[in-house]
C-alpha positions as CSV (number, residue, x, y, z in Angstrom):
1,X,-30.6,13.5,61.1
2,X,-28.9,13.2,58.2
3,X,-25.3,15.1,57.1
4,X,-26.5,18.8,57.1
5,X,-28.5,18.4,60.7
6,X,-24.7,17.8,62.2
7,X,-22.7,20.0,59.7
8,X,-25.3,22.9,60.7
9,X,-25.2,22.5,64.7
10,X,-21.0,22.9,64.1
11,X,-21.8,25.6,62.0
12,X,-24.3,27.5,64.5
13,X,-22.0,26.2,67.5
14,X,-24.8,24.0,68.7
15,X,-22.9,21.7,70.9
16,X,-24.2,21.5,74.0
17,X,-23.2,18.2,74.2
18,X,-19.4,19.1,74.4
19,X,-17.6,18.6,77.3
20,X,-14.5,20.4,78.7
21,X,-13.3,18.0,81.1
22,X,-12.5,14.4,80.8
23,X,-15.1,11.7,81.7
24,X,-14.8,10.4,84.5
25,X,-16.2,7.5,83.2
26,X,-13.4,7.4,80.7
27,X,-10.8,7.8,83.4
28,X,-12.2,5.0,85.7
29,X,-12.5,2.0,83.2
30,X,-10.6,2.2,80.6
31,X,-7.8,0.3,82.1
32,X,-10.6,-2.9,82.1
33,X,-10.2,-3.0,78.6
34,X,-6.5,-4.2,78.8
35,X,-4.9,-3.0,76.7
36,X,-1.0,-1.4,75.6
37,X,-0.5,1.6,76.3
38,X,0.7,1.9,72.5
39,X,-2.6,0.2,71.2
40,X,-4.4,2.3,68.4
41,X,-8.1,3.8,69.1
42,X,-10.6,4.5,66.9
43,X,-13.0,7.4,68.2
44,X,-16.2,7.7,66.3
45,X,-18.1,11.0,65.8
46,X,-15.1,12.3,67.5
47,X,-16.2,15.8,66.9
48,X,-13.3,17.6,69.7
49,X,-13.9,15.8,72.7
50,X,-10.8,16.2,74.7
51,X,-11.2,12.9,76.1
52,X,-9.2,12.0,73.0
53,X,-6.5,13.9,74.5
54,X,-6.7,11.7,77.6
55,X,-6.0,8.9,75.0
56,X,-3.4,9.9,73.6
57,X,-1.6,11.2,77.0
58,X,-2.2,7.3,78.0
59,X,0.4,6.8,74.7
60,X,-2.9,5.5,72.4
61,X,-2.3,6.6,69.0
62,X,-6.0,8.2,68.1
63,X,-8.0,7.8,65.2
64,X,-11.0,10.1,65.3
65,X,-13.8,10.3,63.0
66,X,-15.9,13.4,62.6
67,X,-18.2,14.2,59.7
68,X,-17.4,18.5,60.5
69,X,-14.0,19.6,59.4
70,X,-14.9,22.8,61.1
71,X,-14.9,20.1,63.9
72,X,-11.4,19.0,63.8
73,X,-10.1,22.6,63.3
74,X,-11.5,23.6,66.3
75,X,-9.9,20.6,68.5
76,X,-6.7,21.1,66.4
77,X,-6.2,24.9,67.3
78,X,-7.8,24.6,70.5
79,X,-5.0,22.6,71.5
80,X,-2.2,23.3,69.6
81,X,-1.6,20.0,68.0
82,X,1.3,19.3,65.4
83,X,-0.8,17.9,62.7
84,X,-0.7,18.0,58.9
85,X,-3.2,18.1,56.3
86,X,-4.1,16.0,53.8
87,X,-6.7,14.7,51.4
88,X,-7.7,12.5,54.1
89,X,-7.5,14.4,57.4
90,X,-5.2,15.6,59.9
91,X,-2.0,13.8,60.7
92,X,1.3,13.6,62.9
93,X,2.8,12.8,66.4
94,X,0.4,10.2,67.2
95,X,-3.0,11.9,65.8
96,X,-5.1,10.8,62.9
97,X,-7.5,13.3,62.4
98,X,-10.7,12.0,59.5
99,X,-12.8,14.2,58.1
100,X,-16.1,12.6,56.6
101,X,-19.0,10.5,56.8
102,X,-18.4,7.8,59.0
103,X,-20.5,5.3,57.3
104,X,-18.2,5.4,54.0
105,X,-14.9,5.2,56.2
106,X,-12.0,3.3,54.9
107,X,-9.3,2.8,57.5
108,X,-5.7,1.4,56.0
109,X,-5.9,-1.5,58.7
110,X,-8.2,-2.7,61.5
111,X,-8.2,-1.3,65.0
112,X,-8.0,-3.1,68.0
113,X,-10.0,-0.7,70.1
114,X,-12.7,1.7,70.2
115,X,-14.0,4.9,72.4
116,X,-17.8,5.7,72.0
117,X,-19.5,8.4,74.5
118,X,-21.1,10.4,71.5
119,X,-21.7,8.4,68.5
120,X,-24.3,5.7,69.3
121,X,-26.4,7.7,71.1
122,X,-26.6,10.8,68.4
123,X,-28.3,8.4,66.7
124,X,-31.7,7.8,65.9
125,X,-32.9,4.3,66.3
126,X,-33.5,4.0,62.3
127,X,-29.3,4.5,61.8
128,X,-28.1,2.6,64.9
129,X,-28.3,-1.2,63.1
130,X,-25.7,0.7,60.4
131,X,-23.7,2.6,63.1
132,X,-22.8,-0.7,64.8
133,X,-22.3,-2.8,61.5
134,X,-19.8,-0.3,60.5
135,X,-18.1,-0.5,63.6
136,X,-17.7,-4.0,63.9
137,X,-16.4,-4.3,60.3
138,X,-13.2,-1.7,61.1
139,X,-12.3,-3.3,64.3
140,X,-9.9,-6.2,64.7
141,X,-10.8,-9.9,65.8
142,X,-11.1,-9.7,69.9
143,X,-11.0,-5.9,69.6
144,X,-12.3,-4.0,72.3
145,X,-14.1,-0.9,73.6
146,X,-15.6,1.4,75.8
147,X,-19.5,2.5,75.6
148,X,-21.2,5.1,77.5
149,X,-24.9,5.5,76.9
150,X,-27.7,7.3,78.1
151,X,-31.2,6.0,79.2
152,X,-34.1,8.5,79.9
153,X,-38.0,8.4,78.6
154,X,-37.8,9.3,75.3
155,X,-41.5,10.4,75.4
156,X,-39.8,13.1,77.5
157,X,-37.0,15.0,75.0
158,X,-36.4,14.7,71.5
159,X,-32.8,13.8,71.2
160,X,-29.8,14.2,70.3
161,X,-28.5,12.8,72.6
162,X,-31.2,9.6,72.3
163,X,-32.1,6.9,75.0
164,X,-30.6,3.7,74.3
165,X,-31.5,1.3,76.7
166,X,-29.6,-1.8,78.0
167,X,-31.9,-4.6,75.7
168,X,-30.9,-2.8,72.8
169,X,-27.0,-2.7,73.7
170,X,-27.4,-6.1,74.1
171,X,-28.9,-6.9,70.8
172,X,-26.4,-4.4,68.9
173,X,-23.7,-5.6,69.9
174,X,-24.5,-9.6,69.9
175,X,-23.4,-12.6,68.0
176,X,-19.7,-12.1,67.4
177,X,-19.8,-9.4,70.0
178,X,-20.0,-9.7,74.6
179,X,-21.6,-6.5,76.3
180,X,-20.9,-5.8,79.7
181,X,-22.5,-3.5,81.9
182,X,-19.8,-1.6,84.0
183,X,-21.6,0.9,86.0
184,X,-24.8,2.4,85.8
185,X,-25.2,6.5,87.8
186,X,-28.1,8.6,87.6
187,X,-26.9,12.0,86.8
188,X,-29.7,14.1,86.3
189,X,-28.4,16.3,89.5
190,X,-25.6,16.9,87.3
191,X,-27.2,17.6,84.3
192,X,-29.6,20.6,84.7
193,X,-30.0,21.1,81.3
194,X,-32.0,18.1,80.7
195,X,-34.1,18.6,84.0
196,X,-35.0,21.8,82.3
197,X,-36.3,19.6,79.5
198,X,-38.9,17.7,81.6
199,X,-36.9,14.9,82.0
200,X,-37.5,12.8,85.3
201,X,-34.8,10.5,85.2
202,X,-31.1,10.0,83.4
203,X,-29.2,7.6,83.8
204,X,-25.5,7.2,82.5
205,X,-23.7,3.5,81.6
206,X,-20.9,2.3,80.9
207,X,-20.7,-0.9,78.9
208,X,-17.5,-2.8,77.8
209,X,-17.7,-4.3,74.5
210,X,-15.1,-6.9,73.4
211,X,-15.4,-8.8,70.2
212,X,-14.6,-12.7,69.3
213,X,-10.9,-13.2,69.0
214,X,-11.9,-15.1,65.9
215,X,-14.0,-13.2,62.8
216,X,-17.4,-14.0,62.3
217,X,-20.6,-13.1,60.9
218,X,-23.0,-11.3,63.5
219,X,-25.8,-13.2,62.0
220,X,-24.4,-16.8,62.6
């Protein structure tokens, strides 16, 4: 799992885990969160998930992080966006496209919002502690955010995508953090590709995540 496994599965056009339409998921809550319809989000492990083009259509400036350029030029051309290049990314008209390891990302300011349906649960429980400290630290005091996860037996498939289940969502995202579970669908009907895996149960939730208004340590 480390920077080749994911530069390698762009590469090869391994992703089954893309999806062409928006999530529902994504359509149905993310007007809990509250926010302006101007309000920065910060999309991490973006890769070129067109539900950041639901984002920005809601008039969210978008901030995605992917580690694969190839990744980026794909969304880009795919749909026709007018973005510039630079050292750091892709840029323009509301987009702020960053190419590189998300665990050494600098962002100019904090954001007050986040979209994750991808990232957390690409990871494998060893890198999900650093995934969320990461997070926390680039996000704004009483930020908040959208979660989707998946819970199966991981005895039953290797991931990615991994089982996170709802204790450890809890724990993650504790101390100067609130979970809440929004909905909770099984969706292996849906999902024949991981029937075909063995799998005897999936189960999709959503989770809101909203931080303190005021900055804290997570370990106080």
């Amino acid at each position: 799992m480390d920077t080749d496994f994911w530069l390698q599965r762009w590469q090869k056009n391994e992703i089954g885990f893309h999806r062409h339409e928006f999530h529902p998921l994504l359509t149905r809550y993310w007007r809990h969160l509250g926010l302006e319809p101007a309000a920065p989000v910060l999309v991490p492990l973006c890769g070129k998930s067109r539900d950041m083009l639901w984002l920005r259509e809601q008039g969210h400036t978008v901030t995605g992080v992917e580690l694969s350029d190839n990744a980026l030029a794909q969304f880009i051309q795919e749909n026709s966006l007018p973005v510039t290049r630079s050292n750091a990314g892709y840029h323009g008209d509301g987009w702020n496209l960053v190419a590189g390891d998300w665990f050494e990302l600098e962002l100019p300011e904090p954001m007050p919002a986040f979209y994750d349906r991808a990232a957390l649960i690409a990871l494998p429980p060893a890198m999900r502690a650093a995934y969320v400290e990461k997070l926390l630290a680039v996000l704004s005091p009483g930020a908040t955010g959208l979660l989707i996860t998946l819970e199966y037996r991981q005895s039953d498939m290797n991931g990615p995508p991994f089982s996170v289940l709802a204790d450890e969502v809890l724990s993650l995202f504790s101390g100067p953090c609130h979970a809440e579970e929004l909905e909770r669908t099984d969706i292996l009907s849906s999902e024949p590709r991981f029937a075909e895996k063995g799998l005897a149960r999936l189960q999709e939730v959503a989770w809101r995540i909203e931080l303190s208004p005021s900055p804290r340590s997570r370990h106080q």
